[in-house]
MARTOR-865933 format. One record per residue (C-alpha): residue in three letters; chain; x, y, z. Coordinates in steps of 0.2 Angstrom, whole numbers, always signed. Example, Ala and Ser with C-alpha at 12.3 -4.5 7.8 and 13.67 -1.06 7.14 Angstrom:
// MARTOR-865933
["ALA", "A", [+62, -22, +39]]
["SER", "A", [+68, -5, +36]]
//
This chain:
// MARTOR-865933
["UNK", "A", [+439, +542, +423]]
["UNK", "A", [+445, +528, +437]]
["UNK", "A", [+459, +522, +446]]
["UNK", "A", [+468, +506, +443]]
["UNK", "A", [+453, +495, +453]]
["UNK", "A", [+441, +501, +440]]
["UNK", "A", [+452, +500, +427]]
["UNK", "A", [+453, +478, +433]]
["UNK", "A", [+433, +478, +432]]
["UNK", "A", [+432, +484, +416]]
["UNK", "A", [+449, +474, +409]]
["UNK", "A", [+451, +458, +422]]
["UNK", "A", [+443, +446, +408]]
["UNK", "A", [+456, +453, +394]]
["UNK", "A", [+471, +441, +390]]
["UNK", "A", [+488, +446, +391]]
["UNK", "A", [+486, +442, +373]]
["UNK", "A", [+473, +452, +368]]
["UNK", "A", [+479, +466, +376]]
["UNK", "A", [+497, +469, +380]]
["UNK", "A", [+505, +471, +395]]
["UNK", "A", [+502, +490, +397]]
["UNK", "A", [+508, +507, +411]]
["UNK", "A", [+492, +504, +420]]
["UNK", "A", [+495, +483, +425]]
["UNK", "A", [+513, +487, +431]]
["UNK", "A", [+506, +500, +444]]
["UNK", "A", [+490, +485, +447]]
["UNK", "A", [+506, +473, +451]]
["UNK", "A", [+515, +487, +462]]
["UNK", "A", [+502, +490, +471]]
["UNK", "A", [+496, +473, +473]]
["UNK", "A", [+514, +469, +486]]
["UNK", "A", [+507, +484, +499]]
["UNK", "A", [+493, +469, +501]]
["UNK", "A", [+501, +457, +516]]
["UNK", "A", [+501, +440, +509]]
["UNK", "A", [+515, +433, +520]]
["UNK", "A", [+511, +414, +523]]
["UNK", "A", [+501, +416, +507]]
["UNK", "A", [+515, +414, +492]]
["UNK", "A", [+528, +402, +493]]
["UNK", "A", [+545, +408, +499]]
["UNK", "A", [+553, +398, +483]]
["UNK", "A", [+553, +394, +467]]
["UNK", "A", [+551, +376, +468]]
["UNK", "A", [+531, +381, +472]]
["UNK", "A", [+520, +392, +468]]
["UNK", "A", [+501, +399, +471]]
["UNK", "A", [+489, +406, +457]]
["UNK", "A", [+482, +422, +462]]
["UNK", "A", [+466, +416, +460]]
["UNK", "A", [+471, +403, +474]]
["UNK", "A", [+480, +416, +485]]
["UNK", "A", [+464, +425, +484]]
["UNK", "A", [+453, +411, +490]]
["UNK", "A", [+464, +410, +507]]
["UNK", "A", [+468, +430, +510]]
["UNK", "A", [+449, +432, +509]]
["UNK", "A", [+442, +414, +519]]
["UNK", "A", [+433, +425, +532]]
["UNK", "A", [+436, +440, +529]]
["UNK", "A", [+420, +454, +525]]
["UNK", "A", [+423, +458, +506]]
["UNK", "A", [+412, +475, +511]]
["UNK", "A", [+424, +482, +521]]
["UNK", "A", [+440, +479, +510]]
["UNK", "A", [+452, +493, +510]]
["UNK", "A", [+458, +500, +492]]
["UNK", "A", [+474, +488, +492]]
["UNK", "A", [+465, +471, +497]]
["UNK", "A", [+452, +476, +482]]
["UNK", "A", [+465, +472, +470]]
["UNK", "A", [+469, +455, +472]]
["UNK", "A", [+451, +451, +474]]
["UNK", "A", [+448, +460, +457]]
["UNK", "A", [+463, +451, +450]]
["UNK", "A", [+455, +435, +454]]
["UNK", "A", [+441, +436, +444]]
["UNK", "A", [+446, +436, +425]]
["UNK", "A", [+459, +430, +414]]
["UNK", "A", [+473, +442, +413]]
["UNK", "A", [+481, +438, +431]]
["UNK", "A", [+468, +425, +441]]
["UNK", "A", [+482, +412, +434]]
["UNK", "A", [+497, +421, +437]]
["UNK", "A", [+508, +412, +449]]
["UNK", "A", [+515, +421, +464]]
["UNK", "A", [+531, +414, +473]]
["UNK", "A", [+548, +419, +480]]
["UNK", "A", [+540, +430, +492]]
["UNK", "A", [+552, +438, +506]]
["UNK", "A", [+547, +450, +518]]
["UNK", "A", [+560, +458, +529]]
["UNK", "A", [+559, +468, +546]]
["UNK", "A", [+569, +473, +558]]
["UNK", "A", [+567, +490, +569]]
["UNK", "A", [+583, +489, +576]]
["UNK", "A", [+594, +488, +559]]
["UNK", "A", [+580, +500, +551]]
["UNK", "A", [+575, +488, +536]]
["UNK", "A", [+558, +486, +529]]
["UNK", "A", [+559, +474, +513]]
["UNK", "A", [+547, +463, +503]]
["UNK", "A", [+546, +458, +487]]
["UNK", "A", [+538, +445, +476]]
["UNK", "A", [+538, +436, +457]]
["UNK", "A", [+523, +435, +446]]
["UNK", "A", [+524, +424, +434]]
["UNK", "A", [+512, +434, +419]]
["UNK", "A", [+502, +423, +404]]
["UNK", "A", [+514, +433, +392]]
["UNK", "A", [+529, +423, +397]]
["UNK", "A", [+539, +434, +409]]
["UNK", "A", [+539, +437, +425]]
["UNK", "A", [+536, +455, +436]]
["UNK", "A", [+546, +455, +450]]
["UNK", "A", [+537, +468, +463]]
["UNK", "A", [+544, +478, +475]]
["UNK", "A", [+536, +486, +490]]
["UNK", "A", [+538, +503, +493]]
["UNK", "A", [+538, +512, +512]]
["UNK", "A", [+522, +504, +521]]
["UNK", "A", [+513, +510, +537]]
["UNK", "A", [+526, +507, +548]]
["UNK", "A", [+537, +520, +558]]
["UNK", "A", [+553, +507, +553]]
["UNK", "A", [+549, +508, +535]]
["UNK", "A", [+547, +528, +535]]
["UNK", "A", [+565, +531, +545]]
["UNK", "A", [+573, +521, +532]]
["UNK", "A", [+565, +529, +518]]
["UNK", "A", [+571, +546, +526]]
["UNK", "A", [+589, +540, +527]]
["UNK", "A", [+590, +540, +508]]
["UNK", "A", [+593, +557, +510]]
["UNK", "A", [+612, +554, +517]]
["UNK", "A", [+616, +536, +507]]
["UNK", "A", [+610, +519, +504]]
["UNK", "A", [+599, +508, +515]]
["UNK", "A", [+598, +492, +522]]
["UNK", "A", [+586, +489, +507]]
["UNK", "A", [+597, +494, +493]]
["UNK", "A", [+608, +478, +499]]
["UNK", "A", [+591, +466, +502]]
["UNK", "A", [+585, +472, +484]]
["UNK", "A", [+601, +466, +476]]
["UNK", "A", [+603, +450, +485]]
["UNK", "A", [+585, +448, +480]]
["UNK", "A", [+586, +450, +461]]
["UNK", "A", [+603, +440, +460]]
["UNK", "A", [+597, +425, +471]]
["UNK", "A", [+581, +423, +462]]
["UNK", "A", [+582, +429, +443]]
["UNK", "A", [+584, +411, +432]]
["UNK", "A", [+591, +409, +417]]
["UNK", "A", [+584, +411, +399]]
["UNK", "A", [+569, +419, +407]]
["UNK", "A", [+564, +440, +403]]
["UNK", "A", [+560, +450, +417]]
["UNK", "A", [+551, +466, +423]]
["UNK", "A", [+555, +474, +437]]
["UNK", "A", [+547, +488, +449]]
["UNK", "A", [+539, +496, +463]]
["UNK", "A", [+530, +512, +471]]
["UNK", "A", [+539, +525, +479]]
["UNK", "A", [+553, +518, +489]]
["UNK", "A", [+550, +501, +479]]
["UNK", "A", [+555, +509, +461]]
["UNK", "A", [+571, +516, +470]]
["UNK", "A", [+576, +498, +474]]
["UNK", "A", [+572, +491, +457]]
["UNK", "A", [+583, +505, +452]]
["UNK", "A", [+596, +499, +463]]
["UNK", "A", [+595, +482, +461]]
["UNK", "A", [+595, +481, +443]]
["UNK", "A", [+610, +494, +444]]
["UNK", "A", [+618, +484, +454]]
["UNK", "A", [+617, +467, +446]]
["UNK", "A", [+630, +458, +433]]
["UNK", "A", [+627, +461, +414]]
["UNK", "A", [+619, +444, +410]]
["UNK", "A", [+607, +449, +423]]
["UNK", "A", [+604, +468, +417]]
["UNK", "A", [+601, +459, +401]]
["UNK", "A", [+587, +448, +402]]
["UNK", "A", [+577, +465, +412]]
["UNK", "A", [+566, +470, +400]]
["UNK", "A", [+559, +485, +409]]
["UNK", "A", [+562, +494, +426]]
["UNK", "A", [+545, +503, +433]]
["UNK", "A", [+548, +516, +446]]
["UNK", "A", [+533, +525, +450]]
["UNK", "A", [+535, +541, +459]]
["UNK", "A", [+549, +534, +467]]
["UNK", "A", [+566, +547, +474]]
["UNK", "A", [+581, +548, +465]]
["UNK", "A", [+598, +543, +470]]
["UNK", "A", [+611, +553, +479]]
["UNK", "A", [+624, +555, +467]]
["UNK", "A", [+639, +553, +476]]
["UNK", "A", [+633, +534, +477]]
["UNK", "A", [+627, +530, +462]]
["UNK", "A", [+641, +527, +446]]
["UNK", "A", [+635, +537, +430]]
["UNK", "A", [+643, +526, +417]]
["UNK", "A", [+631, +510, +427]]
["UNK", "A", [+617, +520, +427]]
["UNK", "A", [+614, +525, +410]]
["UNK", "A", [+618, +507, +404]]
["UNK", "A", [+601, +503, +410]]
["UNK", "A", [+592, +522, +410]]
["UNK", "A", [+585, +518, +393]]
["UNK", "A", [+576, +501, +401]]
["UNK", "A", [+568, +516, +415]]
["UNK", "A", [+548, +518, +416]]
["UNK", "A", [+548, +532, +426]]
["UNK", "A", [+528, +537, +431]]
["UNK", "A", [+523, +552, +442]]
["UNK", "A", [+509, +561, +446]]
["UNK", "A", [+506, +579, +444]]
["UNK", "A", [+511, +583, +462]]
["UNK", "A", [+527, +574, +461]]
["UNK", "A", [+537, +578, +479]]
["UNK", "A", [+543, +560, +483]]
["UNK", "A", [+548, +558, +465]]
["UNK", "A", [+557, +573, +459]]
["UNK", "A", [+570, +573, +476]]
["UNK", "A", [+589, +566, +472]]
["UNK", "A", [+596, +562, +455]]
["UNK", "A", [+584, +558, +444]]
["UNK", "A", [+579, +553, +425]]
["UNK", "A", [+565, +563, +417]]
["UNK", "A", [+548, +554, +417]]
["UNK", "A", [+542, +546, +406]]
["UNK", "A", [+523, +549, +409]]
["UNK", "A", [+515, +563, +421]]
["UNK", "A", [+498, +557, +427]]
["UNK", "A", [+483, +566, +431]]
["UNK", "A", [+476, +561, +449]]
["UNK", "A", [+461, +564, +460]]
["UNK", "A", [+472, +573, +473]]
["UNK", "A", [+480, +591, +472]]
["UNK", "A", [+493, +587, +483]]
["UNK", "A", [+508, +577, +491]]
["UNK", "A", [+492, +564, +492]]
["UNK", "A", [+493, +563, +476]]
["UNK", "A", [+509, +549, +480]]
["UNK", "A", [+497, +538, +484]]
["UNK", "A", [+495, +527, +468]]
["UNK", "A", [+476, +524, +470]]
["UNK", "A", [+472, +540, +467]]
["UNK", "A", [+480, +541, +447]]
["UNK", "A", [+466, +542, +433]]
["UNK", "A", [+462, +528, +419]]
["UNK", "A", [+454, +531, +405]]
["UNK", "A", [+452, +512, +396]]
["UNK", "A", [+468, +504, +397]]
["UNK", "A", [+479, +521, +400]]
["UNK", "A", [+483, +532, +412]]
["UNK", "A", [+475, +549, +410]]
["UNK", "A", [+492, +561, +407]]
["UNK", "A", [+497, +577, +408]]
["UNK", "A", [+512, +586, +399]]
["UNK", "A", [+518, +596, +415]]
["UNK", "A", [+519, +592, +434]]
["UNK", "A", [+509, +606, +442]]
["UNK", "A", [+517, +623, +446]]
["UNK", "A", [+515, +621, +466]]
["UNK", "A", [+525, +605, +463]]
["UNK", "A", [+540, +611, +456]]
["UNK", "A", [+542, +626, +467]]
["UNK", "A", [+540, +614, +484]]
["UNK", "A", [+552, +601, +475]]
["UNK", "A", [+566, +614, +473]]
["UNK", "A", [+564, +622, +491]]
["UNK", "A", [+563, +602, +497]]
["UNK", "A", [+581, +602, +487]]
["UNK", "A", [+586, +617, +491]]
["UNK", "A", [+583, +611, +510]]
["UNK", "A", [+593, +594, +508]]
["UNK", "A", [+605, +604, +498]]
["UNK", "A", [+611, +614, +513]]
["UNK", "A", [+614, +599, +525]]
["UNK", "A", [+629, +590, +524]]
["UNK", "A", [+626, +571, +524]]
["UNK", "A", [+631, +570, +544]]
["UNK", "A", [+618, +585, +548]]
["UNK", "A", [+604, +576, +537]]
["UNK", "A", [+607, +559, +549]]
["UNK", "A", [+609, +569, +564]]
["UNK", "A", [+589, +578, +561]]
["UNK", "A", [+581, +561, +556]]
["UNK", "A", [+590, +552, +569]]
["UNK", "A", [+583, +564, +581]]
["UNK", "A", [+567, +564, +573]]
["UNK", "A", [+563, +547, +574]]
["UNK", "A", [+569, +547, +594]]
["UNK", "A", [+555, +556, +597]]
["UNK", "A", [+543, +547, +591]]
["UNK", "A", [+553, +531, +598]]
["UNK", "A", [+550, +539, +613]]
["UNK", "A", [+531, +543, +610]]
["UNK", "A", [+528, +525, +605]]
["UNK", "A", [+524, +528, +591]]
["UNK", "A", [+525, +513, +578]]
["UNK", "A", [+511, +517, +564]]
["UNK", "A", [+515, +531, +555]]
["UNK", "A", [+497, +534, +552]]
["UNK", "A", [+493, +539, +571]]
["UNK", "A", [+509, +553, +569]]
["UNK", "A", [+502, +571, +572]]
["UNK", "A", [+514, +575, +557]]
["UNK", "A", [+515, +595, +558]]
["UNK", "A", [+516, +595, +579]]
["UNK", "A", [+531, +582, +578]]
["UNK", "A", [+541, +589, +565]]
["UNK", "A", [+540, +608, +573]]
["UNK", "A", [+547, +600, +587]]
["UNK", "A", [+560, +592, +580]]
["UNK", "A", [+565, +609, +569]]
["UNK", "A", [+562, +622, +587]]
["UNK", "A", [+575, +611, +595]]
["UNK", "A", [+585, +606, +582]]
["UNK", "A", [+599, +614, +596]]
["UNK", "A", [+603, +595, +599]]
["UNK", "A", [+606, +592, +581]]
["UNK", "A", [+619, +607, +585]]
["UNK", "A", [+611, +615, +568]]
["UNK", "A", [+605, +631, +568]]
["UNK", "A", [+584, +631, +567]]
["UNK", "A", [+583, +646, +556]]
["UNK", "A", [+595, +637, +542]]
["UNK", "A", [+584, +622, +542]]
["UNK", "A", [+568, +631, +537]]
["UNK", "A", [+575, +648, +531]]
["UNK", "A", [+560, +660, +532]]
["UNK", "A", [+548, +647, +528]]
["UNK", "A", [+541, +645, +545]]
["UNK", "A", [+529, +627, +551]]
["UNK", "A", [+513, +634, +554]]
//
């Protein structure tokens, strides 16, 4: 068993054309936009940088022992031939506290002749997590970046996949969704790894299912993030290393060879947090969701907080819930009897 770094050790020197393009390198190509590679590729199409390339600049002085799990891959996509010549370009990376937006995206140009258009899903960042929780009450400023993205920078008489992790799949999603028919059509494939669904008051049906059949959807055992909202089935469970809502995190989903290791349910645990999740959601109208999250992020606005990774999870979110007075909704029909210990 591995992950998708072991899995580019053992296959990095396999062609596209001896092996196919596969489940495993579209979470590789994910995964790969979570690494901070602004200045790096081009913002345009006119130019372009190999990944080989890219890694010879990200890396200049770096110590390669004390890489995190996310800068491994592009070193480890360097070193063979299925992606060392792939050409990155088109890169965008959007931020703004104040309007709530957290965006990036970027084209790879694959040896198989299409191009993989990556998303990036919810990063580190207190910005990007607000927006992510104001899925629960409509679109984002994302959804619109996404689309502007895919229609600005598709070309003609080219085949495309398009994806992303967690939030990222929700935008591909979106984007594809949201895009004209000529566009929908040269989309070969839409990945969205554990990514949430769609609220369905502001999603058309008929829309959707004109590209549902072109839908990877991948989760992993513990599925929370993406089971919530409107969604398709999956199309693959994967087993990971984590029992948990770690699980989300996509490093942690076992490879065997060139697959995913799967499993035919999501665990038990899963589904029964899922549905109380929903059930949750389900009792808020869309103004009492806004009002909680909204306060929510106030408080840790108002602790400084900007990395989501310092948060004291449980200790700010009973303190949003015990005086969830100002929300004027009632405490006890947020969590019902199951209490924040």
């Amino acid at each position: 068993m591995g992950n998708i770094i072991s899995y580019l050790e053992k296959y990095a020197d396999i062609s596209l054309k001896e092996m196919s393009f596969n489940f495993v390198d579209n979470l590789v190509l994910c995964t790969l936009s979570y690494c901070q590679l602004q200045n790096i590729i081009p913002d345009n199409n006119i130019e372009a940088i190999s990944v080989k390339h890219a890694a010879e600049i990200f890396y200049s002085g770096k110590d390669l022992s004390s890489l995190s799990q996310v800068e491994q891959i592009l070193l480890k996509m360097s070193k063979g031939r299925r992606f060392s010549e792939a050409k990155l370009f088109n890169y965008i990376n959007k931020f703004n506290t104040e309007k709530c937006l957290q965006f990036c995206a970027f084209h790879i140009a694959i040896s198989d002749y299409t191009t993989f258009i990556a998303i990036r899903g919810t990063d580190d960042s207190v910005t990007g997590w607000h927006e992510s929780f104001s899925l629960s009450y409509g679109l984002i400023p994302s959804h619109s970046e996404a689309v502007s993205y895919l229609n600005n920078t598709i070309e003609k008489n080219h085949l495309y996949r398009i994806g992303g992790h967690s939030k990222g799949g929700n935008l591909a999603e979106y984007a594809a969704l949201m895009s004209p028919k000529n566009l929908q059509e040269q989309i070969i494939e839409i990945y969205s790894n554990d990514s949430p669904g769609f609220i369905q008051t502001f999603i058309d049906a008929d829309n959707y299912a004109a590209i549902s059949n072109k839908i990877i959807k991948i989760v992993p055992e513990f599925s929370i993030v993406g089971s919530i909202f409107k969604n398709i089935p999956p199309t693959l469970i994967v087993k990971s290393s984590k029992k948990n809502i770690t699980s989300h995190d996509a490093l942690t989903w076992l490879t065997e060879n060139d697959h995913f290791i799967t499993s035919k349910n999501t665990l038990f645990r899963s589904r029964i947090y899922s549905a109380l999740f929903q059930k949750i959601i389900n009792s808020l109208n869309f103004t009492q969701r806004e009002k909680i999250i909204e306060y929510f992020f106030q408080i840790l606005k108002e602790f400084k907080i900007e990395d989501i990774t310092k948060l004291n999870t449980k200790l700010i979110i009973k303190y949003t819930l015990q005086h969830s007075f100002k929300t004027q909704i009632p405490y006890n029909r947020i969590i019902g009897k199951n209490k924040i210990r």
